[in-house]
VEXDREN-2710 file (C-alpha; in Angstrom, 1 decimal):
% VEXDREN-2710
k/r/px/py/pz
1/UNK/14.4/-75.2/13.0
2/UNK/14.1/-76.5/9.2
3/UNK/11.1/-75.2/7.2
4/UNK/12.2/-77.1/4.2
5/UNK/14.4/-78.6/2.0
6/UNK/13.5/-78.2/-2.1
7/UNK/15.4/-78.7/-5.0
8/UNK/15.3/-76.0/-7.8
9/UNK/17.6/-74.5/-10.1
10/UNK/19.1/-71.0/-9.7
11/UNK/21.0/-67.9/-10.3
12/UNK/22.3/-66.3/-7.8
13/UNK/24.7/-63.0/-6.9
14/UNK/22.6/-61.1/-9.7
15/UNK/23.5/-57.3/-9.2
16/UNK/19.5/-55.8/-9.0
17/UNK/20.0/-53.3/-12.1
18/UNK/20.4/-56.2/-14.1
19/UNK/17.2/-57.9/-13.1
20/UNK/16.0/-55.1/-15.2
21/UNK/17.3/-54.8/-18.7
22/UNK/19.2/-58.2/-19.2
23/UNK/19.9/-61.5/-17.3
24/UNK/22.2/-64.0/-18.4
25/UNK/20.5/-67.4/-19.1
26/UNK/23.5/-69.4/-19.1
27/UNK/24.1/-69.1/-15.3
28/UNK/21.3/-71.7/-14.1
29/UNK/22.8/-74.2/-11.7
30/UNK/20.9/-77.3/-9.5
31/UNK/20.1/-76.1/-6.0
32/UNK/19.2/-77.4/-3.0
33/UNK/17.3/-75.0/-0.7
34/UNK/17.2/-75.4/3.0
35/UNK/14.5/-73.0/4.8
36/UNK/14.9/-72.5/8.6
37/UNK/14.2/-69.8/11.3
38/UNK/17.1/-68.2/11.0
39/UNK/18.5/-68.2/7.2
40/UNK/18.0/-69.2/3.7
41/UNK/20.7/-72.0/2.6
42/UNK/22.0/-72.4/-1.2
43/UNK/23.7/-76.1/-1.3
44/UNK/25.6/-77.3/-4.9
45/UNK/28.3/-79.2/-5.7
46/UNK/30.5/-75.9/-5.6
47/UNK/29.1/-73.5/-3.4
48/UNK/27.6/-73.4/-0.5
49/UNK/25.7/-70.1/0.2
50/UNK/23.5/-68.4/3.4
51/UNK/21.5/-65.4/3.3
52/UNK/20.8/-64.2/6.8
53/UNK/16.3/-63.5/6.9
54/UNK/16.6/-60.4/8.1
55/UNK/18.7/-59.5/5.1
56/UNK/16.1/-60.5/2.5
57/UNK/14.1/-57.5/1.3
58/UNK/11.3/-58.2/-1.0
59/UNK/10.1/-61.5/-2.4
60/UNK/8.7/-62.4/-5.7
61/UNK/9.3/-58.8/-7.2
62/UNK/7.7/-58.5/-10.6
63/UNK/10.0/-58.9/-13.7
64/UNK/9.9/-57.3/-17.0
65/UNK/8.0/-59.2/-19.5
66/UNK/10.5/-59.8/-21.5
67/UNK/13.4/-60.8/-19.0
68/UNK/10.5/-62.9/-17.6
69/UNK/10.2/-65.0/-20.7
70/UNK/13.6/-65.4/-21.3
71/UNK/13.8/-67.1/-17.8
72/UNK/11.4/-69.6/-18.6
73/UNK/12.2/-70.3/-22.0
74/UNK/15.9/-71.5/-20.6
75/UNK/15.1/-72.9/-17.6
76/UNK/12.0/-75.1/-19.1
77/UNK/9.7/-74.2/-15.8
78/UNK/7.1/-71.7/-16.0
79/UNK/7.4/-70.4/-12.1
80/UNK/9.6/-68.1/-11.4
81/UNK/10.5/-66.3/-8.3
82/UNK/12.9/-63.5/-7.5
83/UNK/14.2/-62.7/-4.0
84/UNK/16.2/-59.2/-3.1
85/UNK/18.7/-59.5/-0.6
86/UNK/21.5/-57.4/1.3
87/UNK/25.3/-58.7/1.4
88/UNK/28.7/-57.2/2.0
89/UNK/30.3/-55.3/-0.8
90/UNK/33.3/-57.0/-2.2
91/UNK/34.5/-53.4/-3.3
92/UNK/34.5/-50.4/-0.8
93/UNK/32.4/-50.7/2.7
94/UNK/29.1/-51.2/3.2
95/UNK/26.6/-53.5/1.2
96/UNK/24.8/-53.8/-1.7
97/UNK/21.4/-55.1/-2.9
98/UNK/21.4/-58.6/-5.2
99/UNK/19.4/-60.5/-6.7
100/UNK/18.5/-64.4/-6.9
101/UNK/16.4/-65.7/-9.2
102/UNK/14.8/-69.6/-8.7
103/UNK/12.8/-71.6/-11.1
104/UNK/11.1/-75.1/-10.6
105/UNK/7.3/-76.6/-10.0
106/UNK/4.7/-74.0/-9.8
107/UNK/3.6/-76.2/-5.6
108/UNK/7.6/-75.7/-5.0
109/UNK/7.7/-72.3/-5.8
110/UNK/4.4/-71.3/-3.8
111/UNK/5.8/-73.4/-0.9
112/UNK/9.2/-71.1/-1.0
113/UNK/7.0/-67.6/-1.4
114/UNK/4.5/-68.9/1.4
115/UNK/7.0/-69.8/4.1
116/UNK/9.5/-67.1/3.0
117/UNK/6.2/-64.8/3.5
118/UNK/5.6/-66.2/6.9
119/UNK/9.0/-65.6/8.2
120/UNK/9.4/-62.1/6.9
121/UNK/6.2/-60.4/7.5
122/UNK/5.0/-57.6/5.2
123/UNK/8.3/-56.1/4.6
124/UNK/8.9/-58.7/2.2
125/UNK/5.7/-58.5/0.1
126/UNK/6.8/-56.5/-3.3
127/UNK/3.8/-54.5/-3.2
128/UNK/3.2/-54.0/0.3
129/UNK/6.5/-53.3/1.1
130/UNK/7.2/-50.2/-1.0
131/UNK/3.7/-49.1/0.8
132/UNK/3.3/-46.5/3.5
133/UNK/1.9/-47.3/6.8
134/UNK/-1.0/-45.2/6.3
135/UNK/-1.5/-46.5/2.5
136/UNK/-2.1/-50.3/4.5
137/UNK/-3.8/-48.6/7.6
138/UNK/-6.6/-47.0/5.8
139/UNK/-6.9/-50.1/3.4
140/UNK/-7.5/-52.5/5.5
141/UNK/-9.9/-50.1/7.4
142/UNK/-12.1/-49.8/4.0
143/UNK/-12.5/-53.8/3.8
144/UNK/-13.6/-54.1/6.7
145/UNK/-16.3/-51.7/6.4
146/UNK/-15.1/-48.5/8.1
147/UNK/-15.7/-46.1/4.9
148/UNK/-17.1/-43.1/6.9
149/UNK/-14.8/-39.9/6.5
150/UNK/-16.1/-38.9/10.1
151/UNK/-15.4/-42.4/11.3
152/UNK/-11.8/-42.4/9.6
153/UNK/-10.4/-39.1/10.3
154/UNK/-10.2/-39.7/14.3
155/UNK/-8.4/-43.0/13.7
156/UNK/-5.7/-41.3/11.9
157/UNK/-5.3/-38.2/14.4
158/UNK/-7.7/-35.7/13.2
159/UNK/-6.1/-35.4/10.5
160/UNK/-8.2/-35.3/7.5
161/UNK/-4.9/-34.3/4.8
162/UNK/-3.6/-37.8/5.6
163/UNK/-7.4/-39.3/5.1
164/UNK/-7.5/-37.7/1.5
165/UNK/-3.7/-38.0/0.2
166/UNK/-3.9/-42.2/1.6
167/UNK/-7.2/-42.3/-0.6
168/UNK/-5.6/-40.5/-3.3
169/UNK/-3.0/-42.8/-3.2
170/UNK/-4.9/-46.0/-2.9
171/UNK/-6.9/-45.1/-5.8
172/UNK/-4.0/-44.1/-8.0
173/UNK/-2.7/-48.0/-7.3
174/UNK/-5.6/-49.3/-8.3
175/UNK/-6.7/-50.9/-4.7
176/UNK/-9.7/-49.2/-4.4
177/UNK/-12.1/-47.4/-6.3
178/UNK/-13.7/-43.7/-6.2
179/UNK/-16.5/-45.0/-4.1
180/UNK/-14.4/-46.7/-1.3
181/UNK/-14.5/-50.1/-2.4
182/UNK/-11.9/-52.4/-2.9
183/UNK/-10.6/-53.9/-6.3
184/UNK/-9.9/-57.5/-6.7
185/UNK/-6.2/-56.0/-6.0
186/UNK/-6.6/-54.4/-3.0
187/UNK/-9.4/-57.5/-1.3
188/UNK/-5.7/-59.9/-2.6
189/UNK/-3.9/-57.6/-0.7
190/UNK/-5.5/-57.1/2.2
191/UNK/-5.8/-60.7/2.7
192/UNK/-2.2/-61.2/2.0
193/UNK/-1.7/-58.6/5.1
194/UNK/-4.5/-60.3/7.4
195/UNK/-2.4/-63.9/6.3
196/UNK/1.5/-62.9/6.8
197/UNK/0.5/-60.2/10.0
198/UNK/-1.7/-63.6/11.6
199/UNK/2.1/-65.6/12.0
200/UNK/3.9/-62.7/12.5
201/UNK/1.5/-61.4/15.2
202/UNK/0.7/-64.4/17.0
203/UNK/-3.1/-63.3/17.0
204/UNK/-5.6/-63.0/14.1
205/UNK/-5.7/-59.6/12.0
206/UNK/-8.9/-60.5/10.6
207/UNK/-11.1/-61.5/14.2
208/UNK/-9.2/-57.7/15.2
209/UNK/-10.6/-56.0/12.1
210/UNK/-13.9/-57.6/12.7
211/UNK/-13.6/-56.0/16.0
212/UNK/-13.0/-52.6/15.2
213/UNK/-16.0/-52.7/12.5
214/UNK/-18.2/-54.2/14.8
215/UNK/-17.2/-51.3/17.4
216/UNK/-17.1/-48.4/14.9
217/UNK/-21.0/-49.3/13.7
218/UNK/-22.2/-50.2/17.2
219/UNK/-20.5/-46.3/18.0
220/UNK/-22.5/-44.6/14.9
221/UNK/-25.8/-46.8/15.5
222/UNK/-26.0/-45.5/19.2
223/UNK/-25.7/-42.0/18.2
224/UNK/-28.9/-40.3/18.5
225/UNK/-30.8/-38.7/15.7
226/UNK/-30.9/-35.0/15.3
227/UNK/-32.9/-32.8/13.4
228/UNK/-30.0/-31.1/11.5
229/UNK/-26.6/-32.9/10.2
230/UNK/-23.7/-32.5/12.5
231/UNK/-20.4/-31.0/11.9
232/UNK/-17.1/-32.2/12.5
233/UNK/-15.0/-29.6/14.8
234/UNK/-11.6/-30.0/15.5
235/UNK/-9.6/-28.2/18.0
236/UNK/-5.4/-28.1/17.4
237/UNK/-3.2/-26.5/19.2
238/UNK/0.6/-27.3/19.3
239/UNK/0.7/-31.2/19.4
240/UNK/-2.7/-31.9/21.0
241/UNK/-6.0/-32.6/18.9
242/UNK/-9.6/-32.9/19.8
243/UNK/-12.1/-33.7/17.1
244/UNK/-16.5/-34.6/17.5
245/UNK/-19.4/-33.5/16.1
246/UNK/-21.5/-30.7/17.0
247/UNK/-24.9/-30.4/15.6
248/UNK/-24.9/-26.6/14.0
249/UNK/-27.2/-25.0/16.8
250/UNK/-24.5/-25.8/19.2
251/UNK/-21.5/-24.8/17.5
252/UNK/-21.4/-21.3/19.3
253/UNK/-20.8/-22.6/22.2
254/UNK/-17.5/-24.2/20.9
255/UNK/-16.0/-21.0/19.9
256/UNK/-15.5/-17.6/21.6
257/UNK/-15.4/-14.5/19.3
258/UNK/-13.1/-12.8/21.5
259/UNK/-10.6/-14.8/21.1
260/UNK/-10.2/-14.8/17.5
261/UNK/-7.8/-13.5/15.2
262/UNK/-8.5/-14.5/11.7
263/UNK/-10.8/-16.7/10.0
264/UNK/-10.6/-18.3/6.4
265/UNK/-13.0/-20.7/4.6
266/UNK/-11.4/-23.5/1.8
267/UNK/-12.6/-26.6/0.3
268/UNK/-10.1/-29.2/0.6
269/UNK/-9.5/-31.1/-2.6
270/UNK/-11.1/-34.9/-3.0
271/UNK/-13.7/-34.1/-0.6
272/UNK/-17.2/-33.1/-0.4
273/UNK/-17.3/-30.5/2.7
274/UNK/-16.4/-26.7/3.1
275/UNK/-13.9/-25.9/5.8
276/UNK/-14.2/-22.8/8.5
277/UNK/-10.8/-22.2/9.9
278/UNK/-10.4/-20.2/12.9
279/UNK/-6.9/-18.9/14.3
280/UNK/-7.0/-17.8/18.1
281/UNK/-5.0/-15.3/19.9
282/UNK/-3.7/-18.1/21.9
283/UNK/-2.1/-20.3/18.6
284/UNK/-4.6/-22.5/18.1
285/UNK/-6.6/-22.8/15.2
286/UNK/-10.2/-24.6/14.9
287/UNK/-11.4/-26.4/12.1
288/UNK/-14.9/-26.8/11.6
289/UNK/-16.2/-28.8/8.7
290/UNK/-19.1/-29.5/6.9
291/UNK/-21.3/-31.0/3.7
292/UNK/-23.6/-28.2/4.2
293/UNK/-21.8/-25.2/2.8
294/UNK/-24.5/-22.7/4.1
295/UNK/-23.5/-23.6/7.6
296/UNK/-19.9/-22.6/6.9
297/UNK/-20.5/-19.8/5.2
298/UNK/-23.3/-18.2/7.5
299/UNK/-21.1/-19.0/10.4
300/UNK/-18.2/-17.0/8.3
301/UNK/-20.3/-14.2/7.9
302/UNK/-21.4/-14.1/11.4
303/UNK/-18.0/-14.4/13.0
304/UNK/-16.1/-11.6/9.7
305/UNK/-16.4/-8.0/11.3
306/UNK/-16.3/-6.3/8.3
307/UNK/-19.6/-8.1/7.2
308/UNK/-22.6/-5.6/7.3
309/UNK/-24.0/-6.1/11.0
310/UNK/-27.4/-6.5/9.9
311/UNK/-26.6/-9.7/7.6
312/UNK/-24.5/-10.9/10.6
313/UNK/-27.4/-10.8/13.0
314/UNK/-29.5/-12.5/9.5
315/UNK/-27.0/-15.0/9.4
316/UNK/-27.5/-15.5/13.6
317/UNK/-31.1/-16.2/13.3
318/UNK/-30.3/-18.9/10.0
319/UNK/-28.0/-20.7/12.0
320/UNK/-30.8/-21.2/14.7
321/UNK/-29.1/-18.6/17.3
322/UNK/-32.6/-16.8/18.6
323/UNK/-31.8/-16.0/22.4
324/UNK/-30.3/-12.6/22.7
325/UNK/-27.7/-13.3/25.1
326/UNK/-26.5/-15.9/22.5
327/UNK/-26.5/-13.3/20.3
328/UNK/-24.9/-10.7/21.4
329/UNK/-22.2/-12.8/22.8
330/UNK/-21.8/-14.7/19.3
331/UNK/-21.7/-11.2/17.5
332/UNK/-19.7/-9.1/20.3
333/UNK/-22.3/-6.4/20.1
334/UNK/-24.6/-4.3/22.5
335/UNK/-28.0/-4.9/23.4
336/UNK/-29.2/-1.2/22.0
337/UNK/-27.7/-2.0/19.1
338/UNK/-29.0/-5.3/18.6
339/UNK/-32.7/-4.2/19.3
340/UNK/-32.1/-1.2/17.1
341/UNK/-31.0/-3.6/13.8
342/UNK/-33.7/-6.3/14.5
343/UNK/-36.6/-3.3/14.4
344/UNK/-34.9/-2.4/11.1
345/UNK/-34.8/-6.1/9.9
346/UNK/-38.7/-6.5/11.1
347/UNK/-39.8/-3.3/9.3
348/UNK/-37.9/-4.3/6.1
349/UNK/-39.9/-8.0/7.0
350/UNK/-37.0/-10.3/6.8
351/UNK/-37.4/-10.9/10.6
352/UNK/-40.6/-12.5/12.4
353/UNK/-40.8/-10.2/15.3
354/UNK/-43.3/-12.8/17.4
355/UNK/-41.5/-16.3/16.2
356/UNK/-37.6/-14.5/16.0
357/UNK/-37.3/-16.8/12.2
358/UNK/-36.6/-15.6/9.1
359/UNK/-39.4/-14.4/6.9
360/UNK/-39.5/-16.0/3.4
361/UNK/-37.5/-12.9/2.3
362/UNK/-35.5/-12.7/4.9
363/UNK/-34.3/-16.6/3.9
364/UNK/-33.9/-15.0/0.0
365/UNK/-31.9/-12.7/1.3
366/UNK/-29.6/-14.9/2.9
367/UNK/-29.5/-17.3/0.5
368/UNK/-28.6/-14.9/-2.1
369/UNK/-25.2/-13.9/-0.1
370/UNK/-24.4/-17.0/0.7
371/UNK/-24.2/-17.7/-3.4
372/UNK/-22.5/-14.2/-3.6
373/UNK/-20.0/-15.1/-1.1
374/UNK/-19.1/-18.6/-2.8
375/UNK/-18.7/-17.1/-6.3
376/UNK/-16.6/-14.0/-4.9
377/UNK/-14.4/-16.6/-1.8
378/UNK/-13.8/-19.7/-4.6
379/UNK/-14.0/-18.0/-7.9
380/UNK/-16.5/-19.6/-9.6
381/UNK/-17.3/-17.8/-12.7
382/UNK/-19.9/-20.5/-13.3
383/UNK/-21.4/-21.7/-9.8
384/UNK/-23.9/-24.9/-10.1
385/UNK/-26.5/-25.0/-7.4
386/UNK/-26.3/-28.0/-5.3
387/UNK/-28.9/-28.7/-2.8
388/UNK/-27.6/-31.4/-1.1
389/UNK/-24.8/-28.8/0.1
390/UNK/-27.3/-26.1/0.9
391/UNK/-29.8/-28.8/2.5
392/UNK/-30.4/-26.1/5.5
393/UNK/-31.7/-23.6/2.9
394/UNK/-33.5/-26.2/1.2
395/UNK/-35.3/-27.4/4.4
396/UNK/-36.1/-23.9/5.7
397/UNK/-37.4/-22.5/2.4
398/UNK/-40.2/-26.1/2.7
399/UNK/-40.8/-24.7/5.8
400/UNK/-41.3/-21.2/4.9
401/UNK/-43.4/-22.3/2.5
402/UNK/-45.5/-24.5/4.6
403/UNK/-46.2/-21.4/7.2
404/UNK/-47.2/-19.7/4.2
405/UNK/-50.1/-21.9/3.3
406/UNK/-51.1/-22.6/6.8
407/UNK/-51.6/-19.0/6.9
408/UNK/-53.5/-18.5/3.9
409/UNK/-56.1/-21.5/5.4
410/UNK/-56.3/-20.1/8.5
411/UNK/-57.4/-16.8/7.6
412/UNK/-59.9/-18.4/5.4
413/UNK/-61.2/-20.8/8.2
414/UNK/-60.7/-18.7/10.5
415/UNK/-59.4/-20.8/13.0
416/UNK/-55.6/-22.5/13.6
417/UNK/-54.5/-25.0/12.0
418/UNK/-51.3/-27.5/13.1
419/UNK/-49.5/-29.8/11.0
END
């Protein structure tokens, strides 16, 4: 099947490395170029040329300035397009990549790219083509409004590394900016991926990404609220992956102490969580993650044996774990021993012994080694306070300090008072 037949003027057989430093501009010949399913035909009055289409690589690569300029000034057209192609050495086996540079109206050239584009598909597209498969993945995922690390990370595997290098990357291009959103670039890009993938496809990339956004939200909106931020957990062992969210008073029941064999907590680069990593006996390793870096670190304390028992069992009641049995299971410890600590821990009043929460020293306490423990595990000689990653502390000291004001009232009123 014919695409089309236009007439430019040419250079073909140009070895690539010269498309680079020099081109000669004495080489320009009339062409006649005939489009069809199958190949690319050059037609002259000496030579009559076909380049298979699934030998052409990239289309309308970008030029040096300079060799760009050159072009037009001796060819008297301002459009130019270059096209990459395969084909047989002459010397020695195998092939070599060439180069074939066209010049004519600016609605002849864009008529070539466009159908050239259509045939080929994205492998073609200079930009796209030297992109990874993630890189256009996770692009394509942004404009259509999936921008949620929690949302992302399960549609590329669990894997949250891939999630922060392709954003890395993306950025580093220029396609999108630290806030997720995409450049007038990367929006020209994606719709050059939604308008090639359409023909290629034989269905619409754009109604498909409109799907998938639609699906995500409707996913996040039907989640009910909490009264605590979840967590994202994910479970690896071997080549199988499980990732959700867990609200943090539910987290114990995801892990089992006994099975441990060595915990580590990290902050992964470009992102704004803490990481709790847990290796089991049985090789796999959990990965629980979190903005709030109390939770992580409380949970590290609580699950680290060589952490003084009595800040463990602290940390226990932080984290919301109140029920004994919870407890001792969470902690691996005896009920005497339990019952002995918690008498110390009320005496020194950091416990509540009626409402089993933290007094407002108690919380001091723990907030003070939880900023201990993230200047001694990360280094910091200089640590900034952040409360929007110690919201728990944050919420519980309001709360603390609410108690303590309905107590002062009701022993002046002498009655009860309920907010």
């Amino acid at each position: 099947m014919i695409y089309g037949e236009i007439e430019f003027i040419g250079i073909a057989d140009i070895p690539r490395i010269n498309t680079i430093f020099s081109i000669d501009n004495t080489l320009w010949a009339p062409w006649k170029v005939i489009l069809t399913d199958k190949e690319m035909q050059i037609e002259n009055g000496t030579i009559n040329m076909r380049v298979d289409l699934e030998n052409i690589l990239i289309v309308d690569r970008p030029l040096p300035h300079a060799i760009l300029s050159k072009l037009q000034n001796s060819s008297k057209h301002g459009s130019i397009i270059v096209i990459d192609y395969k084909k047989e050495a002459t010397i020695g086996i195998g092939e070599v990549v060439s180069s074939m540079i066209l010049a004519g109206k600016k609605s002849d050239i864009s008529n070539l790219k466009y159908m050239l584009m259509s045939l080929l598909g994205l492998k073609a597209d200079p930009i796209i083509g030297t992109m990874k498969a993630e890189d256009i993945r996770l692009l394509c995922l942004l404009a259509s409004g999936i921008n949620s690390f929690d949302m992302l990370v399960p549609i590329f595997d669990g894997d949250d590394e891939i999630v922060n290098r392709t954003f890395a990357s993306l950025i580093s291009k220029g396609l999108v900016d630290e806030y997720a959103t995409l450049t007038s670039l990367g929006t020209d890009l994606v719709d050059r991926v939604k308008g090639v993938e359409k023909k290629r496809l034989g269905s619409s990339i754009q109604e498909d990404f409109e799907n998938l956004s639609t699906m995500w939200n409707c996913l996040d909106c039907s989640m009910p609220p909490c009264d605590e931020e979840t967590n994202r957990i994910i479970w690896k062992c071997g080549n199988s992956k499980l990732c959700g969210n867990v609200t943090t008073v539910d987290i114990n029941k995801f892990i089992r102490p006994a099975s441990i064999e060595r915990i580590a907590v990290e902050i992964p680069e470009n992102t704004g969580s803490i990481d709790l990593i847990i290796y089991t006996m049985d090789d796999a390793h959990i990965v629980l993650k979190s903005r709030d870096y109390s939770v992580i670190l409380a949970l590290y304390g609580c699950l680290n044996l060589k952490e003084d028992i009595q800040i463990r069992i602290l940390f226990c009641f932080y984290l919301g774990y109140n029920t004994e049995s919870v407890i001792l299971g969470f902690l691996q410890i005896s009920s005497s021993c339990l019952a002995k600590h918690c008498q110390i821990l009320v005496y020194n009043k950091l416990l509540d012994r009626e409402t089993k929460e933290l007094t407002n020293s108690g919380l001091n306490l723990v907030h003070r080694k939880i900023i201990g423990d993230v200047s001694v595990l990360f280094k910091w000689s200089c640590f900034e306070y952040n409360s929007e990653n110690f919201r728990k502390i944050e919420t519980q000291k309001k709360e603390c300090a609410k108690k303590k004001i309905l107590n002062i009232l009701q022993s002046k009123h002498g009655k009860k008072l309920y907010v």
